[in-house]
N, C-alpha and C positions, 0 to 999 in steps of 0.2 A: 365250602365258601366261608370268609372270615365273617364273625358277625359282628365284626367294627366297621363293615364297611357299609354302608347302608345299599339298599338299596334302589335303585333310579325308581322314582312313578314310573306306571304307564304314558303321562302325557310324555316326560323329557326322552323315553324313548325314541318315542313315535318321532320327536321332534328331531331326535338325533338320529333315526332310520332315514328321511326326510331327506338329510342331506348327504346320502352317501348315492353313488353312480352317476354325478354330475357332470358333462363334456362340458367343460369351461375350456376358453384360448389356450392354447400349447402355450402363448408367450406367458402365464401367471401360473406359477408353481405355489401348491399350495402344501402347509404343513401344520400338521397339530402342535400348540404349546403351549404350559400352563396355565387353567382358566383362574381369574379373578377366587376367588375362596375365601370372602367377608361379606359378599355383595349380595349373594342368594346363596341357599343350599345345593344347589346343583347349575353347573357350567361346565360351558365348553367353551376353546379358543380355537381359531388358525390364524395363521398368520400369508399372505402371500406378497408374493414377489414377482415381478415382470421385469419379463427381458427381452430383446427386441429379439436374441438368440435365443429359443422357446429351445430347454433342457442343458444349458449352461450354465455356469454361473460368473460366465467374462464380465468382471468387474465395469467394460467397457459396453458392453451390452444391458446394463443397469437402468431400468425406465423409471420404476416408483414401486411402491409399497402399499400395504397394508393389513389392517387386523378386524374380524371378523368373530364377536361375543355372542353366545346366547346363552342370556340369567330364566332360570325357572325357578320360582318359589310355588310352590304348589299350595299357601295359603293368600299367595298374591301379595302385593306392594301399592300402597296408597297412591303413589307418586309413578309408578307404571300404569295404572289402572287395569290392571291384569295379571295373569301366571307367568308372563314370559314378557322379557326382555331383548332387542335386539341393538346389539352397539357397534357401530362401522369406525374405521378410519381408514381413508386413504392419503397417500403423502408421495408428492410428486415434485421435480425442479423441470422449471419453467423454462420457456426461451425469458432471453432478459427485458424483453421490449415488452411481456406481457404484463410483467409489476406494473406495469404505470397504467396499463388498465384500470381503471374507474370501476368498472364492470365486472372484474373478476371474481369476486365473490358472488355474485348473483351466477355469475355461468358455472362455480365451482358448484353452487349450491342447485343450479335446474341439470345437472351432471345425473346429480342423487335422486331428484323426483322425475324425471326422462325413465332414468332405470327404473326405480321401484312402479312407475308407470306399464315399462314396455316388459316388465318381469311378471307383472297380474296382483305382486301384492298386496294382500289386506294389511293394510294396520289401521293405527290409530295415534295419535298423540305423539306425532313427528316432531324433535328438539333438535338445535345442532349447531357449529360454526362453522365457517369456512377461514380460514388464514391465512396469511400469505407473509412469506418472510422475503426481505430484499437484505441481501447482501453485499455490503462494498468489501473490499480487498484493499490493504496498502501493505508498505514497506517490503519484504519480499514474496510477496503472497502474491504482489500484483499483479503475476502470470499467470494467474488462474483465472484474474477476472474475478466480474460477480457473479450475484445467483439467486434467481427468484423459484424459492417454493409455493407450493400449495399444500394445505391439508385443511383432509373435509371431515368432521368428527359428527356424526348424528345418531339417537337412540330411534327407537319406535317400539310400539306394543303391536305386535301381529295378531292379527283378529282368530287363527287357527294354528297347531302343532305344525303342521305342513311348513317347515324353513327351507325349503328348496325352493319355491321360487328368490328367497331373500339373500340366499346365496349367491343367486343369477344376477341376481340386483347389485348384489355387493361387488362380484366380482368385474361388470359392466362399467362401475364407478370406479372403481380402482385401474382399468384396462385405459377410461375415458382421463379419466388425471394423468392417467401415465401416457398421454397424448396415441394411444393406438386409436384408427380408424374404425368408428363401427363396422361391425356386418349389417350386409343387408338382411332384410327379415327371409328368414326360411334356408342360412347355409350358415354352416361349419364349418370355423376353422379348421385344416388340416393340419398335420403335423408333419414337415418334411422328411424324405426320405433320407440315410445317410447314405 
């Protein structure tokens, strides 16, 4: 073992054991990549992606995004009020009729507490935005049309190491902006057969 490399606590373990054997949707492929490395001593990142073709990456099958953080400092942060930090975004393009919603940001933002609700999450000290970008087109673009995004950014302090439900949540929110249909409570996604 190098001894420049330090070694993880026991807590960021447990919290990275936590979220490994997870069945999330076929349609959100998920991937490790580089954690943040100013913000605490110890992180992790993934990144996911949904696609309506679950194990593709048809550009045309493309629903939404997102990126899932957890900071541990094992002397704590004033401003988390705890050891652990957890940072979400999801980022999703809308039908165009839904930018003019009034209301979209309150339905981007009850997306995030539904999940972290129907996930069992503890935390504590929920922050966040929701956004919405509208896009016009002109001159030769204009056959594209426009295009309304969402993205929903929020931290929280998780009351225990245990980030597996937060995962559920994360991935829920990301699944729910990327306009997939819940499941019902108590069934699994399947994965089709080739």
């Amino acid at each position: 073992m190098r001894e420049d490399v330090p070694v993880a606590p026991p807590d960021f373990q447990a919290a990275l054991e936590s979220l490994r054997g997870h069945r999330l949707r076929p349609e959100l492929h998920l991937e490790e990549v580089p954690a943040p490395s100013r913000i605490a001593p110890y992180a992790l990142a993934l990144t996911g992606e949904v696609n309506a073709a679950p194990r593709t990456m048809d550009p045309d099958a493309f629903l939404g995004h997102g990126r899932f953080v957890v900071l541990h400092d094992p002397a704590g942060q004033e401003a988390w009020h705890g050891t652990f930090r957890v940072i979400v975004m999801a980022k999703a393009t809308l039908e165009e009729e839904l930018g003019a919603d009034p209301l979209l940001g309150e339905v981007g933002w009850t997306w995030l507490t539904d999940a972290l609700t129907e996930a069992g999450v503890g935390f504590h000290h929920l922050s966040g935005t929701v956004t919405r970008v509208l896009s016009e087109t002109f001159g030769g673009l204009e056959l594209r049309g426009g295009s309304v995004e969402i993205e929903i950014r929020a931290s929280w302090t998780p009351t225990t190491a245990d980030l597996g439900p937060h995962l559920q949540a994360w991935a829920a929110l990301t699944c729910a902006a990327a306009g997939l249909e819940p499941l019902p409570p108590n069934v699994t996604a399947l994965t089709p057969r080739r």
